[in-house]
C-alpha positions in Angstrom: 12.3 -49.9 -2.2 11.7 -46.7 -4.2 12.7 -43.4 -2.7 10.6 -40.4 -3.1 12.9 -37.4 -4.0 11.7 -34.2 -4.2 12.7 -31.6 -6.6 13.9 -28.2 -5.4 11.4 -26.1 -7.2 9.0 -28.2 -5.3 10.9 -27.4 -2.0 10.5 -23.9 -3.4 6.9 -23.5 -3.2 6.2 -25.5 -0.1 8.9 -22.8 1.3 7.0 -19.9 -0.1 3.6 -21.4 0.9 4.8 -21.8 4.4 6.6 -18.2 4.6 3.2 -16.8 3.1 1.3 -18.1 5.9 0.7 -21.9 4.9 1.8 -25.1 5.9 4.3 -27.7 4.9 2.3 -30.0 7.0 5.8 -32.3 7.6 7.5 -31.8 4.5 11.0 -30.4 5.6 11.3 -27.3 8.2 12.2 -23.6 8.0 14.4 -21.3 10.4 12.4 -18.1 11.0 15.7 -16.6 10.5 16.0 -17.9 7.2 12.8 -15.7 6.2 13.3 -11.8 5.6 10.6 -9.2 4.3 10.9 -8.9 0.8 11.0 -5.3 0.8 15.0 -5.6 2.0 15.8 -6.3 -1.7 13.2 -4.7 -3.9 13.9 -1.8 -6.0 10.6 -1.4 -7.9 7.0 -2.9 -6.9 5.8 -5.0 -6.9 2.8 -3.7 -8.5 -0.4 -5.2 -10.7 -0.5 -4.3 -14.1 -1.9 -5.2 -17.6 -5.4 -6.2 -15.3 -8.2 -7.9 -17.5 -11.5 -10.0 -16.7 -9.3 -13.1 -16.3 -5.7 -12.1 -16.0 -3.2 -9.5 -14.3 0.6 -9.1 -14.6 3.3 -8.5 -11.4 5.5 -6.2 -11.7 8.6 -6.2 -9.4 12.4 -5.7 -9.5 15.2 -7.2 -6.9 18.6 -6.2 -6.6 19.5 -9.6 -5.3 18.7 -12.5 -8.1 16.0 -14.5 -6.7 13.5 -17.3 -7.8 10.1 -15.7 -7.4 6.6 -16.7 -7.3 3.0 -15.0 -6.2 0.7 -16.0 -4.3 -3.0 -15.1 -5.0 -6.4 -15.7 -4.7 -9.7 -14.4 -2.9 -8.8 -14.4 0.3 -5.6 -14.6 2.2 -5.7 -18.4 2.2 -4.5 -17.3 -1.2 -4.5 -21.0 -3.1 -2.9 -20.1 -6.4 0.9 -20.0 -7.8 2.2 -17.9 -10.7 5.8 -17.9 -11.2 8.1 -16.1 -13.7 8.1 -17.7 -17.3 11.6 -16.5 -18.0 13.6 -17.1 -15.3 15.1 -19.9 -17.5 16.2 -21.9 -14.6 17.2 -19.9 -12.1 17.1 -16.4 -10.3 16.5 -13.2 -11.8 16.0 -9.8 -10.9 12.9 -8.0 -13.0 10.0 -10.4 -12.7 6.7 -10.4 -14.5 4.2 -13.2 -13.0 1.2 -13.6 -14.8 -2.1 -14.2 -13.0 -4.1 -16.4 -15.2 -7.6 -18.0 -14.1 -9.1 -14.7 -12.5 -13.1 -14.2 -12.0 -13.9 -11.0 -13.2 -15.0 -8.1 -11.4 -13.4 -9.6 -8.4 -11.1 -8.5 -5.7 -7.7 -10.6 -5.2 -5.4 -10.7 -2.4 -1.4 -11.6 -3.5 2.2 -11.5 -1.7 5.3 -11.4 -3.9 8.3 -13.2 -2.5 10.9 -15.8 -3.7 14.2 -17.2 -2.7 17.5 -16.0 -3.0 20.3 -17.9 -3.7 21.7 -18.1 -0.2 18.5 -20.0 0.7 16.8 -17.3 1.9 12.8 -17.0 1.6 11.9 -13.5 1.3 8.0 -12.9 1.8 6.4 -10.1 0.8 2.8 -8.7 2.7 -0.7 -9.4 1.2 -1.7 -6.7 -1.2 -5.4 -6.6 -2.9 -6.3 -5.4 -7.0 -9.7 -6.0 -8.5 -10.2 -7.6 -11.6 -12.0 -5.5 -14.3 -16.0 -6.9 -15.5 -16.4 -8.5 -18.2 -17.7 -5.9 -20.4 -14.8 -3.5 -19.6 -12.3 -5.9 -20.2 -13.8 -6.2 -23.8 -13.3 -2.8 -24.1 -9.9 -2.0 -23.1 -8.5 -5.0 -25.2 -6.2 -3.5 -27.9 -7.8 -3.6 -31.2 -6.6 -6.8 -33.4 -4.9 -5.9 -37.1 -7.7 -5.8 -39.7 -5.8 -8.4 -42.5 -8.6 -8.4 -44.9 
């Protein structure tokens, strides 16, 4: 018999997704008292910047280390993940999600949060940005190096 194991960034989301207002539907439980606001540790943010048509940045700093992800999507069944590209295997303090996959010209809700390394799932509330249309995105796109 083969045994299922599941990895702890996997435990990770299914924590964040539950704190966020999902389900774990069975997989594992959580203490309420194991989930604090997220604005107990944050120093800056978090904030959207760097908004196109199809992409937008998080900005946010912690002063405790923590493994963070974003929530986001249309409404506040959310349905999408970013995490941090750099946090090189563990927790980190100035994170910088990307958004990828956006509509344009649309408006997003998204909740910062993560988990320290004590085990604690800190949830940030929903916050809204709107993506910019297509033809404006065009136009605020830096301009590339002319090589010829």
């Amino acid at each position: 018999m083969r045994r299922l194991v599941l990895g702890p960034a996997f435990l990770f989301f299914c924590s964040f997704l539950w704190a966020c207002g999902g389900t774990t539907d069975g997989v594992g439980t959580a203490d309420v008292s194991d989930i604090a606001d997220i604005a107990d540790i944050l120093t800056a943010g978090p904030s959207v910047t760097d908004v196109t048509a199809r992409s937008a940045t998080v900005l946010a700093a912690t002063n405790v280390d923590v493994v963070c992800a974003v929530v986001y999507g249309l409404t506040t069944d959310y349905g999408q993940i970013a995490t941090d590209l750099d946090m090189g295997g563990g927790g980190h303090g100035d994170h910088r999600p990307m958004l990828l996959g956006l509509q344009p010209d649309a408006e997003y809700h998204y909740s910062f949060g993560g988990v320290g390394p004590d085990g604690t799932v800190y949830r940030g509330k929903d916050s809204t940005f709107r993506t910019l249309p297509l033809a404006e995105s065009a136009l605020s796109a830096p301009a590339g190096r002319n090589l010829a």
